[in-house]
N, C-alpha and C positions, 0 to 999 in steps of 0.2 A: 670226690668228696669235698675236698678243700674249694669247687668251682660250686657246687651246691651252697657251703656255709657262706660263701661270700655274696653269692643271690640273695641268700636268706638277709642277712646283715645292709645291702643294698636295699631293700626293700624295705626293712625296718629304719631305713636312719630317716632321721628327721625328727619321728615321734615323739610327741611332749607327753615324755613316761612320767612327770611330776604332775600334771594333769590328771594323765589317765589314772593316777594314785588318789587323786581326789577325791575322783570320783567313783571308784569304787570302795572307797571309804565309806560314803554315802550311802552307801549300796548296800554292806555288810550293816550296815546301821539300817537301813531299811530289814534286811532277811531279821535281824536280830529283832525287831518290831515284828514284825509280823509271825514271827514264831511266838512271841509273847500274847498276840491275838488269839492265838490257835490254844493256850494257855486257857483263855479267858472265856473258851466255847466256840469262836469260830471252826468252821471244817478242817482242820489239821490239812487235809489233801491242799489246801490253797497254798501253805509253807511250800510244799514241795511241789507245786506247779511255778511256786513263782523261783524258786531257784531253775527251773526249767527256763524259764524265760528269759533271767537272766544271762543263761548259758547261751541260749540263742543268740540273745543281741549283742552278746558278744562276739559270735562270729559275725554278726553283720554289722558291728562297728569296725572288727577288724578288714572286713570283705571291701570296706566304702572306703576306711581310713587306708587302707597297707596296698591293696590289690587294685583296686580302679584307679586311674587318671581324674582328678577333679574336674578337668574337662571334656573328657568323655559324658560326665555326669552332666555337668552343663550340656551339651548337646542332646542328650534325651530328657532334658528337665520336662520338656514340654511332653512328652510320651507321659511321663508320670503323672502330669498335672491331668491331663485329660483321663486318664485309667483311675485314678483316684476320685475325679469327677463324678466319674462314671457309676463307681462304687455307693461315692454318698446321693446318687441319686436311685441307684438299688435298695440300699437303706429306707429311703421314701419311701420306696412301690412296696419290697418286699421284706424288711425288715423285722425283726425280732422285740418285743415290746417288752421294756425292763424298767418299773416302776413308773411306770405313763410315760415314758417316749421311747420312740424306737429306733436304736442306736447302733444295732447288734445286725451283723449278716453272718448266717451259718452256714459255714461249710463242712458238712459230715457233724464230726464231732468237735470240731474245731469255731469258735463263735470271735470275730474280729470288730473291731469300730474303726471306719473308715476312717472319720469324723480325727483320730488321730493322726492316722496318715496326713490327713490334709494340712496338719502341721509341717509336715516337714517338704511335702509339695509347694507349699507356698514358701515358704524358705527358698529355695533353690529356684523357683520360675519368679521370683519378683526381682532378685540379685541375676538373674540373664536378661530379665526386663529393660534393667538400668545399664547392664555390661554392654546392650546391641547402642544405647544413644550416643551420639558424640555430643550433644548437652555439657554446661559444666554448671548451668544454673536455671532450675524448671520454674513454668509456671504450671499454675492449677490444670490450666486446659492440654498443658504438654503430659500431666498424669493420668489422663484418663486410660491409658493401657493398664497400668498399674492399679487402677480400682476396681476396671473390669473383671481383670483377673482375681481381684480379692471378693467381690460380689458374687462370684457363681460358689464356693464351697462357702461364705458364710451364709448367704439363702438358703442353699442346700442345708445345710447344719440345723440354721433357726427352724426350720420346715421339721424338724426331727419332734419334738423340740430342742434345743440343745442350747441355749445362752449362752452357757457359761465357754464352752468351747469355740460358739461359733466369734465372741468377742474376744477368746484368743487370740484364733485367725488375724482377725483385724488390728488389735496391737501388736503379734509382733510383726505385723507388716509394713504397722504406723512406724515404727520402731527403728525398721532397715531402710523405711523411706527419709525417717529424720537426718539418717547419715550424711545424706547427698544435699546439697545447695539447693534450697526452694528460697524465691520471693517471699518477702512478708507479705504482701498481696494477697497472696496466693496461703499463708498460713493464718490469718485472717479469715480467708473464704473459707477455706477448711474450718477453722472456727465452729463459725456460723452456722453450716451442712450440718456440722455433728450435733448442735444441738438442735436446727430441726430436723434432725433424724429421730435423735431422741426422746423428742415431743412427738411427736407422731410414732415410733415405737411403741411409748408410752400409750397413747390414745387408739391404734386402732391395729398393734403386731401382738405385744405381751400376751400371755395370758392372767387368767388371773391367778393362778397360785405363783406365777412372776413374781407380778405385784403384789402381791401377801410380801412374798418373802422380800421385795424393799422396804416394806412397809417394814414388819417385823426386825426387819435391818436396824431400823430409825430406834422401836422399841418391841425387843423382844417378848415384852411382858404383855401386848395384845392378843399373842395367841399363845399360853407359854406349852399347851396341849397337841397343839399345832404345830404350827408354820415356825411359832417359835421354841419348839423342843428343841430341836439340834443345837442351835445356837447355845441355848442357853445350858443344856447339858456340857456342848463341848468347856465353855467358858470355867465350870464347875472342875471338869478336870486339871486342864490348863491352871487353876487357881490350886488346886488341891493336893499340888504337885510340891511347891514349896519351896526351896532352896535344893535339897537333894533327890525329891521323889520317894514313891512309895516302894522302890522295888520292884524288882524283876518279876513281870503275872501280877501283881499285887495292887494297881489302879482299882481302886472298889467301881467308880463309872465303868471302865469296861466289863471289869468280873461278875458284875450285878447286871450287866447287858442294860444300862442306864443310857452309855452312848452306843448313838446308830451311828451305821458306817465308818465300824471302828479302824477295821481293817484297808478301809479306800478314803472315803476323801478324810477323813476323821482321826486318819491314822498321825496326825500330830498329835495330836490330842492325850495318844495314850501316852506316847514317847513323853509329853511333858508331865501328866500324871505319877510318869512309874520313874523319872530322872531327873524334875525338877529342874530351876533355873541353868544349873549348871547344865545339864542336858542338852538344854534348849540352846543356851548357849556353845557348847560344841558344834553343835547340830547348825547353827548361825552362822561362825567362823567357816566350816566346811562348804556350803554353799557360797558365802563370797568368795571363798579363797579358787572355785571353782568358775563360776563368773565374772571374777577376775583378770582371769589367767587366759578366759576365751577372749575379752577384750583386749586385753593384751596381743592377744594372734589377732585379732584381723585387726590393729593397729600396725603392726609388723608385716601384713600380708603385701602382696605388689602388684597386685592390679583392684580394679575395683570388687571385679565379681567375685575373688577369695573374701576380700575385704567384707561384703554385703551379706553373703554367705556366715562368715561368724559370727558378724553381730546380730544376724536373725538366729542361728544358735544359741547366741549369750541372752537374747530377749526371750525366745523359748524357754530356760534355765530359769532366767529371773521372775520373770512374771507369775509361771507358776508357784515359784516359790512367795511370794511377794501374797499372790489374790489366795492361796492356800491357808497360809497364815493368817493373815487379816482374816477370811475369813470364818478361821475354829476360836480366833479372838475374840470374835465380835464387832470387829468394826469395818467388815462386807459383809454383803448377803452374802446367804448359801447357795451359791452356784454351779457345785458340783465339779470345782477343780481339782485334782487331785496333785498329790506333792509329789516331786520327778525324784523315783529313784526310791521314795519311802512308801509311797502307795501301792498296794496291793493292784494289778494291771498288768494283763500281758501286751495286749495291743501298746498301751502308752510305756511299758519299759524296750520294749523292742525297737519304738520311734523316739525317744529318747536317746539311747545307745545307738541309732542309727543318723541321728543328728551328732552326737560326739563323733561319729566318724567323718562328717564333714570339716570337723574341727582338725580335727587330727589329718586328714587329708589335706587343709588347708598349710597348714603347719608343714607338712613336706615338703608342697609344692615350694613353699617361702626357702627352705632349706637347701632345695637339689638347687633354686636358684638362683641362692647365695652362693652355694659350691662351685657351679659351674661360670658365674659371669665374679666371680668374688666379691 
């Protein structure tokens, strides 16, 4: 018995439980939103799938964070990268079509988006990308593995359609690649690429309700019927929120069914309506204090590939939170991000919680090898 409690206890040390407190703070503040959705007319059945999911991902934050070797995970990085591939390009062929693109692959009764997976695949194969060079200062043309690798699920993804995610991909890749010593040269020519990417994006990849909704971006009030309802709905909440909010259920945008996508990408919206600045502000401080704290771990980490690893975590974290916000603000397009942890989503709470196990694996591994070498 006492040889049991002590495996268990061995297996848990390390763990950054003020962390993992964070972030399920977040969390109950997400279910606590969304039960407020189910209030407002959405399907009540979605409150209790998404506690469902949550449940999940937590065995598989604990499954990656407590139970695997983080380098065992590095070693089949590349299994995943390709199976995940494989998926978003199922997606293509045989996918599922949910408000004009097809994002969804069903299994039975069970409906998945790769498209998120491939968030946390490109995490883990671009930090074993950088872990195999002995480099300690790249140029542009020593990165071409590393873009290769980012180009096959972001085409895949855009091919959906999917922008908004497949530009995820690509920052936070940008993101764990910043980490590591590049030439200005070489961040120059990068430069350069990205904007004629995005000139030619622009003129011959977008579509056009894309480009509506930059457009609408710029002023929502060309199409306020349109392309610029969301926008300008959400903004009506967010404003109408006030200092303290209206109350638990009681956002008139949601309960009048004025804002779409209340419950996913929209789902700040209500939180700022029904709790106001204070709210928002909570809800603020908890996300920093969670991305934070991951940067903080892979500054503490000890080798590179824990290290690469986190901060693609911490840019996972941020960005969503960053392009979600911005844009039920107003000042992004609506690109169909959705907020980590508050958004209605099983696919992206399951890869969420299973990038916190990265973290939290990361974290051990710093720990047992603090212990063991002092």
């Amino acid at each position: 018995m006492f040889t049991l409690i002590s495996a268990v206890k061995e297996k848990f040390k390390g763990v950054p439980w003020i962390l993992l407190l964070t972030a399920y703070a977040i969390i109950f503040v997400g279910l606590y939103n969304t039960y407020s959705t189910t209030v407002a007319g959405v399907n009540p059945k979605q409150f209790y799938d998404q506690v469902i999911f949550v449940i999940v991902g937590t065995f598989a934050m604990f499954f990656i964070g407590v139970l695997i070797d983080i380098r065992n995970l590095e070693r089949v990085s590349s299994f995943i990268y390709v199976v995940v591939s494989l998926l978003l390009l199922a997606v293509d062929v045989f996918g599922k079509n949910a408000k004009g693109a097809e994002r969804w692959l069903a299994l039975g009764p069970i409906r998945i988006q790769p498209s998120e997976f491939a968030k946390f695949a490109i995490i883990i194969m671009i930090a074993r990308s950088f872990s195999v060079m002995k480099d300690y200062e790249f140029s542009l043309v020593q990165l071409w593995k590393q873009f290769a690798l980012i180009a096959l699920p972001f085409l895949l993804i855009l091919a959906q359609p999917d922008l908004g995610t497949a530009s995820l991909i690509l920052l936070i890749a940008v993101v764990q690649m910043a980490t590591v010593r590049v030439n200005i040269k070489s961040i120059l020519g990068l430069g350069f690429i990205a904007l004629s990417l995005m000139t030619i994006a622009w003129n011959f990849i977008l579509y056009d309700y894309q480009k509506q909704r930059v457009l609408t971006f710029l002023n929502p009030m060309l199409d306020p019927r349109g392309s610029g309802y969301h926008s300008i709905q959400s903004m009506i909440a967010v404003g109408s929120g006030g200092l303290t909010g209206q109350g638990f259920g009681q956002g008139t945008q949601a309960k009048l069914n004025f804002l779409p996508e209340r419950h996913t990408d929209f789902a700040f919206s209500v939180w700022s309506e029904e709790h106001g600045f204070i709210g928002c502000l909570f809800l603020v401080v908890l996300f920093a204090l969670l991305v934070t704290q991951i940067f903080q771990i892979a500054d503490r980490a000890r080798d590179s590939y824990t290290s690469i690893v986190a901060v693609g975590v911490a840019a996972f974290f941020l960005l969503h939170f960053l392009i979600n916000i911005s844009m039920v603000i107003g000042v992004f397009p609506v690109v169909g991000v959705p907020l980590t942890f508050i958004s209605y989503g099983g696919t992206h709470m399951l890869t969420a919680l299973s990038a916190l196990g990265l973290v939290v694996a990361v974290e051990k591994k710093r720990a047992y090898v603090s212990s063991s070498f002092g």
